[in-house]
C-alpha positions in Angstrom: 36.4 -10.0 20.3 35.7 -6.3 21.4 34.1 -5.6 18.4 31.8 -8.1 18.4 30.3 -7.6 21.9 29.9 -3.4 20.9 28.4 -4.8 18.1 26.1 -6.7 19.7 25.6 -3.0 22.4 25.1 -1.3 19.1 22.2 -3.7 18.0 20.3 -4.2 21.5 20.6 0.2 21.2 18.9 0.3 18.3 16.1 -2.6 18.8 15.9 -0.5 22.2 15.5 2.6 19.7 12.9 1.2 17.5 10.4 -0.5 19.2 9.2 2.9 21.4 9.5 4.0 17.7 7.1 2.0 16.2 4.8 2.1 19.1 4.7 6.2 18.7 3.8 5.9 14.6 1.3 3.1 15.5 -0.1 5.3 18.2 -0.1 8.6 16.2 -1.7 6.4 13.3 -4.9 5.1 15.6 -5.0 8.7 16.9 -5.0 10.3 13.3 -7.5 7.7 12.2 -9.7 8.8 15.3 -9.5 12.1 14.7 -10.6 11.1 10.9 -13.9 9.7 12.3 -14.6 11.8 14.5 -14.6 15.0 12.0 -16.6 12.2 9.6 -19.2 11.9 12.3 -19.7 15.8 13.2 -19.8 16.0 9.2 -22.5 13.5 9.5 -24.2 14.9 12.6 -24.5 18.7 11.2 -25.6 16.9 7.6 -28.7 16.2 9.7 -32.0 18.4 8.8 
């Protein structure tokens, strides 16, 4: 009976773990992907005569 309710702890931890988780690699994708574009539109800008 113990186990199963740390167990259960041990889950909720983790979920609690790995949603800030994926909201940080989401968040440092959009920012890479911002930073991509925006170095693609300088490139673009000083391209012009």
């Amino acid at each position: 009976m113990f186990e199963n309710k740390n167990q259960h702890l041990d889950d909720r931890e983790i979920m609690r773990f790995m949603i800030p988780l994926d909201a940080s690699v989401f968040i440092l994708g959009v920012v890479k992907n911002i930073d991509y574009n925006t170095k693609n539109v300088e490139k673009a800008l000083y391209s012009l005569p």
